[in-house]
C-alpha positions in Angstrom: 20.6 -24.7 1.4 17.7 -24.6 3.5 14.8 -23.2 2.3 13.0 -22.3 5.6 16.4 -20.4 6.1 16.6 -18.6 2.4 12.7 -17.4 3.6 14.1 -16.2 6.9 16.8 -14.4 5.0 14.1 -12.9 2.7 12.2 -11.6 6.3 15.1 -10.0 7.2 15.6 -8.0 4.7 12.1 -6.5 3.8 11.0 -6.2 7.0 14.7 -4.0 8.2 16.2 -6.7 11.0 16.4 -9.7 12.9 13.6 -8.8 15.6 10.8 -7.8 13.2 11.8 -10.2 11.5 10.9 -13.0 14.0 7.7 -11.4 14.5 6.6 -12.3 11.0 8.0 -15.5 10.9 6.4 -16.3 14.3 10.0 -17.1 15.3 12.2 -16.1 18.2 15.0 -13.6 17.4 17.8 -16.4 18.7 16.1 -18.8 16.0 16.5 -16.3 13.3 19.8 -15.9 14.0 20.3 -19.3 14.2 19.4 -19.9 11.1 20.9 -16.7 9.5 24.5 -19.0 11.2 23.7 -22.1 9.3 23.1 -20.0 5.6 26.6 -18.1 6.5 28.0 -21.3 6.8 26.5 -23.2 3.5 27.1 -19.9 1.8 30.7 -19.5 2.5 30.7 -16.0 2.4 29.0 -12.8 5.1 25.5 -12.6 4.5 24.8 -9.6 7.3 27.1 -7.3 9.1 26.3 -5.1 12.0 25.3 -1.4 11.5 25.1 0.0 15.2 22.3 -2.0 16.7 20.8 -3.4 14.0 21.5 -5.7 11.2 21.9 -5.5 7.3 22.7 -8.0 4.4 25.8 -7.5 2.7 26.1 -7.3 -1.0 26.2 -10.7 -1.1 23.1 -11.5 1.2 21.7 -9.1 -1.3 22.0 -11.3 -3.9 21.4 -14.7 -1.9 17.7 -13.0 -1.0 17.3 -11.9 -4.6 17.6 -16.1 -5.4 15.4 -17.3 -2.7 12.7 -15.2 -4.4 13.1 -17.2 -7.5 13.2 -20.6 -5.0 9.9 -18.9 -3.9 8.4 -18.5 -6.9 9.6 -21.8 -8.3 8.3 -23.8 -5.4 4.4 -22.5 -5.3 4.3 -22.7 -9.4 5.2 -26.2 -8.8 2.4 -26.3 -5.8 0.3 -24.6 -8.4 0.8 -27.1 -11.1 -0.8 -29.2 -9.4 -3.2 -27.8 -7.8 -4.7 -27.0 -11.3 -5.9 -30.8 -11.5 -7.9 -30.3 -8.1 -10.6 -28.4 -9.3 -12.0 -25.1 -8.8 -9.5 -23.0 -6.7 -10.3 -22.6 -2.7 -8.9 -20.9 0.2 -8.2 -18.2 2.2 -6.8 -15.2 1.4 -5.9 -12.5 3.5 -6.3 -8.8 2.2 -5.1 -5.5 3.4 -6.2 -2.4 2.5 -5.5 1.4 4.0 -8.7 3.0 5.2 -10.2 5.0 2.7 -9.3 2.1 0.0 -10.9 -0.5 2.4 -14.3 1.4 2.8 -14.1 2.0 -1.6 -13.1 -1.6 -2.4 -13.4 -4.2 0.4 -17.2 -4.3 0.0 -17.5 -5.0 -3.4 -14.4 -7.2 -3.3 -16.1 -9.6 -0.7 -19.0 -9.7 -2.9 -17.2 -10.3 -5.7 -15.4 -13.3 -4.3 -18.1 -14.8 -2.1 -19.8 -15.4 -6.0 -17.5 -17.7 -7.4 -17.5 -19.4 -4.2 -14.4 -21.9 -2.3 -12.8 -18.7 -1.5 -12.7 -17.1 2.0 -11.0 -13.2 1.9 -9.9 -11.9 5.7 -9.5 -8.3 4.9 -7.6 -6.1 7.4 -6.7 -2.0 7.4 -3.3 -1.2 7.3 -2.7 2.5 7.1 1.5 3.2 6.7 3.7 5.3 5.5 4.5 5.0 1.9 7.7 3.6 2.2 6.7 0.5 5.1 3.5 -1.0 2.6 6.0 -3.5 1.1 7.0 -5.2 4.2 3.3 -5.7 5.0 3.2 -8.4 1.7 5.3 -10.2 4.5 1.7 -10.7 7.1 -1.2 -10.5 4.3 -1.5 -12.0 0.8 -2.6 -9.0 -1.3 -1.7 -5.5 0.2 -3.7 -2.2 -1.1 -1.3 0.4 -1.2 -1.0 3.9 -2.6 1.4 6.5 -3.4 1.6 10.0 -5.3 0.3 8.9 -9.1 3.1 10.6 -10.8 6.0 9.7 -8.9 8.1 6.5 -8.9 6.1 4.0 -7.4 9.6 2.7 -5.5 7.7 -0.2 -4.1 11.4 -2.2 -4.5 11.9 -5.5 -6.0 10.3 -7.9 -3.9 6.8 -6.9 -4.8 4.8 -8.0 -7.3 2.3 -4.6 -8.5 -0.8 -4.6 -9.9 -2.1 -1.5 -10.6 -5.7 -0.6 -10.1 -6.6 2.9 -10.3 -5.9 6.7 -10.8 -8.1 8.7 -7.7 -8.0 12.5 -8.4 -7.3 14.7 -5.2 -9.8 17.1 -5.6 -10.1 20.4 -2.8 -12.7 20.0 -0.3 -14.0 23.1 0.5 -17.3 23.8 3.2 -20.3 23.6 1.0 -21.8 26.8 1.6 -18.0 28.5 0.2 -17.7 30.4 -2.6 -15.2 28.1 -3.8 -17.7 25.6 -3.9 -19.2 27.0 -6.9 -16.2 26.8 -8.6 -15.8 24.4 -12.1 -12.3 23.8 -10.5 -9.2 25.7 -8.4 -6.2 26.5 -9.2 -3.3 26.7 -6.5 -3.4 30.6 -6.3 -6.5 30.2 -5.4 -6.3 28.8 -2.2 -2.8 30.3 -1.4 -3.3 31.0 2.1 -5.6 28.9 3.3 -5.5 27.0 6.6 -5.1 23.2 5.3 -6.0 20.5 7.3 -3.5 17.7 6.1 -2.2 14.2 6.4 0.6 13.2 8.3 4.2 13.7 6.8 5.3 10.5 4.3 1.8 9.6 3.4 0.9 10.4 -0.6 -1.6 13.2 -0.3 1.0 15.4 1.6 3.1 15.7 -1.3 0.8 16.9 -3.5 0.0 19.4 -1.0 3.8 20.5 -1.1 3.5 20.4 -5.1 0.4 23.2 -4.6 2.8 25.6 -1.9 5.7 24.6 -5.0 3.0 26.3 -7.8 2.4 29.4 -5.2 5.7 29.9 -4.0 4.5 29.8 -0.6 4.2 26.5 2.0 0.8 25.7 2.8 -0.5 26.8 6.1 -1.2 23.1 7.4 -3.6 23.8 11.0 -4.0 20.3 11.5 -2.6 16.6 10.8 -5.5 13.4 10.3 -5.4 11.2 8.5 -9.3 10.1 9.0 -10.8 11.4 6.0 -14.4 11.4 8.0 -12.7 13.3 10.5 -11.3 15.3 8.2 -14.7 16.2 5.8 -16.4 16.7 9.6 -14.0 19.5 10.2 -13.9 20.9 6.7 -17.6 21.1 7.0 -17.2 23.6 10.2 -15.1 25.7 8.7 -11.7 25.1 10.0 -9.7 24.6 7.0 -9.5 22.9 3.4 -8.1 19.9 2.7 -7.3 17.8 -0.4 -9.2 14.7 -0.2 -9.9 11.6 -2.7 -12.6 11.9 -5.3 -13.7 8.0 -5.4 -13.3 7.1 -1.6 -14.6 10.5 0.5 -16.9 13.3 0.0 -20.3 11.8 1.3 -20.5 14.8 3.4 -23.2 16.7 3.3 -21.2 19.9 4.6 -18.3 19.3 2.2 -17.9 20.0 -1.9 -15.1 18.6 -3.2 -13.7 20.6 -6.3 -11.4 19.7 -9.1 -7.1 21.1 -8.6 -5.8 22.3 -11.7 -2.7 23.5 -12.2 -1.2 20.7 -10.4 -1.0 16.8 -10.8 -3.3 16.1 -8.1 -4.0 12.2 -7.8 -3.0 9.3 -5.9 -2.3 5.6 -7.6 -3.5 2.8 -5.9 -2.0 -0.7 -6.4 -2.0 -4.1 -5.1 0.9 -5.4 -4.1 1.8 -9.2 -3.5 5.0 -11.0 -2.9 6.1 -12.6 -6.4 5.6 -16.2 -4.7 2.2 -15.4 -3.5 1.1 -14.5 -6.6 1.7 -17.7 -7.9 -1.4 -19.0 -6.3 -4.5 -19.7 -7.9 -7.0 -18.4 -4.9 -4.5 -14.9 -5.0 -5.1 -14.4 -8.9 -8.8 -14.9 -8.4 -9.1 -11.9 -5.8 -6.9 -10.2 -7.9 -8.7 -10.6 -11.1 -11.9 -9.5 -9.1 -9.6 -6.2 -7.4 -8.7 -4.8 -10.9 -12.7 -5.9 -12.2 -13.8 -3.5 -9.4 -11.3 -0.9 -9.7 -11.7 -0.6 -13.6 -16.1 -0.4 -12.4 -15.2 2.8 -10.5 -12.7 4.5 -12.9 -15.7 4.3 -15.6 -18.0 5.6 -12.5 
């Protein structure tokens, strides 16, 4: 078998279909399906079958994707092997982050990195739904994801996850509130508030849900943003609280963010890499430096 085609098989899957596919491969549709042909044929068995428009392995391209990981991972430890006689390790390695984890750990990661030197990081801001970070391993190295902390992290199994930290949601209240005085809230206390909230399938939603759960009422959400600076600037002026990350926002002058109890307010952030990627020497280095930094700002 082909192992350009086993990676196009692996494309298909994580990233839901032929066309999206291509784009991450830098491949025409025609050629992915080309190739998907030829892997049918070696295979001797269906590897996809049609679902309305669209396209999804069967049970037993399932299992054919679930090997060419372990080709994967087998080829770049061999790459790696070798590598290791070469010296230091150097290259480029390309790091997405979503917003408010890009401006809390980009920064320090770059400087990190740029210290041991031979190692370039191209950082990018993804900001996704929950559910669409794992296909992103397929376009960056090292992805910097994030998803309610006590949930099942369902990242799926061809990730690799680091974890990094913890964040505690706390409530952002205008500084000149009552509330703001406040060692911490619980949910009745802010039952009935106007909330300005993220967008629907992004992790600090639920735990807003979890609060309306503990009250036995649904939040009164005003407005959807998920620009945490956006969302401090209008917190500020009164038009609502919101529940915002203690680490990564709450430079605003206008704003006090206060602890929630009563609920399990937090957000986990993790790194996620293919399992062949993190084979690589330059990808352990920036990840080594990642959880360094992460583990600096959990001690504060």
């Amino acid at each position: 078998m082909d192992v350009r085609a086993l990676e196009t098989l692996r494309a298909v899957r994580s990233q839901g279909g032929v066309t999206a596919a291509a784009a991450v491969l830098h491949l025409t549709p025609s050629a992915v399906s080309q190739q998907l042909a030829v892997l049918t044929r070696d295979a001797g068995v269906p590897l996809t079958e049609r679902v309305g428009r669209g396209l999804r392995l069967t049970p037993a391209g399932d299992a054919l994707a679930d090997a060419a990981v372990d080709v994967a991972v087998a080829l770049e430890r061999a790459r790696t092997a070798c590598a290791a006689f070469a010296g230091a390790p150097t290259g480029t390695v390309r790091v997405s982050a979503f917003q408010s984890a890009a401006w809390m750990l980009l920064p320090g990661l770059l400087t990190r990195v740029a210290a041991r030197g031979g190692i370039t990081v191209e950082c990018a801001d993804e900001d996704v739904a929950q559910h669409a970070f794992p296909a992103l391993t397929d376009r960056h190295d090292v992805v910097v994801a994030h998803r309610p902390a006590e949930a099942d992290p369902g990242w799926g199994p061809d990730v690799h996850v680091v974890p990094l930290l913890r964040e505690p949601l706390d409530v952002a209240v205008p500084a000149g509130s009552p509330l703001a005085a406040r060692a911490a809230l619980e949910p009745a206390d802010v039952a009935g508030a106007d909330w300005i909230a993220v967008r629907e399938g992004f992790p600090v939603a639920r735990v807003l849900t979890d609060v309306g759960v503990a009250t036995g009422t649904a939040p009164r959400v005003v407005q959807r943003i998920n620009d945490f600076h956006v969302v401090e600037a209008l917190v500020a002026a009164g038009h609502g609280l919101s529940l915002l990350p203690r680490y990564s926002s709450g430079g605003h002058p206008g704003v006090a963010l206060v602890p929630l109890a009563g609920v399990r307010a937090g957000r986990q952030v993790d790194a996620l890499v293919r399992p062949d990627t993190a084979e690589r020497r330059v990808v352990a280095v920036v990840l080594e430096e990642l959880v360094a930094l992460a583990a600096e700002l959990r001690r504060g």
